[in-house]
N, C-alpha and C positions, 0 to 999 in steps of 0.2 A: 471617527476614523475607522475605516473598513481592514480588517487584517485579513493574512492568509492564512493557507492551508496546505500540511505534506503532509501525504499518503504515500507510504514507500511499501514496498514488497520483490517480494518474486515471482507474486501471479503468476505459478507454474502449476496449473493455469490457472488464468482468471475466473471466476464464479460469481453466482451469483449474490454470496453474502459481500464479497466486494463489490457489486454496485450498488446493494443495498444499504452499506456501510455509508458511503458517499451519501446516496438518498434521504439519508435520514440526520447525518450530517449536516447536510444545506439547508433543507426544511426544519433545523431548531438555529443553526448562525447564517449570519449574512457577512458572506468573505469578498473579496475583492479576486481573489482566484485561488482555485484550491489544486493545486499540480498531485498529479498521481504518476511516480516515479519508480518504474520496475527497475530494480537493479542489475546489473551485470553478476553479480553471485553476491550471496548472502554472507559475510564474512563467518558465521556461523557452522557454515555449508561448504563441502566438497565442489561439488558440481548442482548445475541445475538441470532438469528435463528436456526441458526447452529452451532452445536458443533466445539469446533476448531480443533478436529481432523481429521474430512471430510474439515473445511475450509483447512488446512495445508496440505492435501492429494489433493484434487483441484487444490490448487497452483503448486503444486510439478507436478502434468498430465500437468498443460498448459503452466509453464516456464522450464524444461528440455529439449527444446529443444533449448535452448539459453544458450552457453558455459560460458558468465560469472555473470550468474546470479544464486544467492545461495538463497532456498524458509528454510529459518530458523525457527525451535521451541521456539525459545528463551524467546518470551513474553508467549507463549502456555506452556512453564513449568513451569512460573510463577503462572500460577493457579490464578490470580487477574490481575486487571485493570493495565497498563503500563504503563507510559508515557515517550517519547521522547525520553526525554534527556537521562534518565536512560540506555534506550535502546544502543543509540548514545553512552555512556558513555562503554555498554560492544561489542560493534564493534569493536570501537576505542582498548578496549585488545583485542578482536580476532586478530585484522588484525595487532595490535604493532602500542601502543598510536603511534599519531603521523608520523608515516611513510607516511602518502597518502594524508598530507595536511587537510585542511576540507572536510565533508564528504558534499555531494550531497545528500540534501533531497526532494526526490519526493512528493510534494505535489499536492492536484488539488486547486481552488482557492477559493473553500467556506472554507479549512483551514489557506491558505494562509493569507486572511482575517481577521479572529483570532487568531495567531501564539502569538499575543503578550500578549491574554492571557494566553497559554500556561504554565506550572509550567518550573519554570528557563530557562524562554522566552529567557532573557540578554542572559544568560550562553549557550543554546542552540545557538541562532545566533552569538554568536563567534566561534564555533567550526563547523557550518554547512554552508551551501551556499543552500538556498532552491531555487526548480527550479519548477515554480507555470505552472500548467498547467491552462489555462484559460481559460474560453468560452467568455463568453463579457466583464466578471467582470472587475475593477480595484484591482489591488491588489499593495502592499506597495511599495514605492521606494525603487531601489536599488536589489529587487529579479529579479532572472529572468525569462522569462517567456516564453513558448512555447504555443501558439494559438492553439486549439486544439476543437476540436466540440465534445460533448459525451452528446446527449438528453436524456438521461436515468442516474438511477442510481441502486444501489444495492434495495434500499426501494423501488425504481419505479419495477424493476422486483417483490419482494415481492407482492405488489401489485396486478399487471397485468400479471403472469406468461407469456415472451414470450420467445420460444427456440433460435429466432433468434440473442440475445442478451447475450449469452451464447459461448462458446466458445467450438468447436466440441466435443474437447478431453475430457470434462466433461458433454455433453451437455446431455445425456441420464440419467446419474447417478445423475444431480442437478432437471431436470427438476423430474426425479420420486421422491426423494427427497422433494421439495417443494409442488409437487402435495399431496403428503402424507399429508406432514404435513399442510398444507391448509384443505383438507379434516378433520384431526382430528379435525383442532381449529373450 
């Protein structure tokens, strides 16, 4: 029985340890479709940089070339902050509660480490298998984990605009993009 796969973020902006995360992903399981799901805002988070309509356009340029990965609006037509489970809870109808087993959720390992506080943490780790990508971190027993190196982040690009860190198929359109709006603020 083939399961699936969410990959949720705010890819503000996308990068390239997020395609790589997916890459490396597919190449150790075999899913039946793995959705990567920008949010409308991070319930965590004030605001985001970027509009979700350029994040969800970005994603859609740098994952169509991977046949079973789906880049979904689903949290973006919510128009408000997300969380998780809610998400997990309308996959699970997309794809027909049930059919695929628990879903496979991509995390990296600074949320990995917070999961439990999480809103319906319990309820979420019965129906998912999170799979923590990790740098040195420890993160909780019982997840599993792929070792993974990514010195940078979405905030660190913000920061320090570099192109190298960017990923071809969007790199022109993020990099004037942020150039821009760095200039405004």
């Amino acid at each position: 029985m083939k399961r699936i796969a969410l990959f949720g973020g705010s890819f503000d902006p996308i990068h390239v340890c997020h395609e790589l995360m997916v890459s490396k992903f597919l190449e150790l399981y075999d899913v039946k479709q793995l959705y990567v799901v920008p949010n409308f805002l991070n319930p965590e988070k004030n605001t985001s940089f970027a509009p979700g309509d350029l994040r969800l356009k970005w994603c859609k340029a740098v994952f169509e070339k991977y046949k079973n990965v789906i880049v979904s609006d689903m949290e973006l037509k919510e128009k408000k902050p997300c969380y998780t489970i809610d998400t997990v809870h309308k996959i699970n109808l997309e794809a027909g509660k049930q059919r695929y087993g628990k879903i496979f959720l991509i995390i990296g390992a600074d949320n990995g480490a917070k999961i439990s506080t999480w809103k319906n943490s319990d309820e979420l780790l019965n129906i998912v298998e999170p799979i923590v990508f990790r740098r040195n971190e420890d993160v909780f027993e019982g997840f599993k984990k792929i070792d993974f190196e990514c010195p940078f982040s979405s905030a660190d690009f913000r920061n320090d605009p570099n192109p190298e860190v960017i990923p071809i198929e969007v790199r022109d359109e993020i990099m004037n993009y942020y150039k821009e709006k760095i200039c405004l603020n």
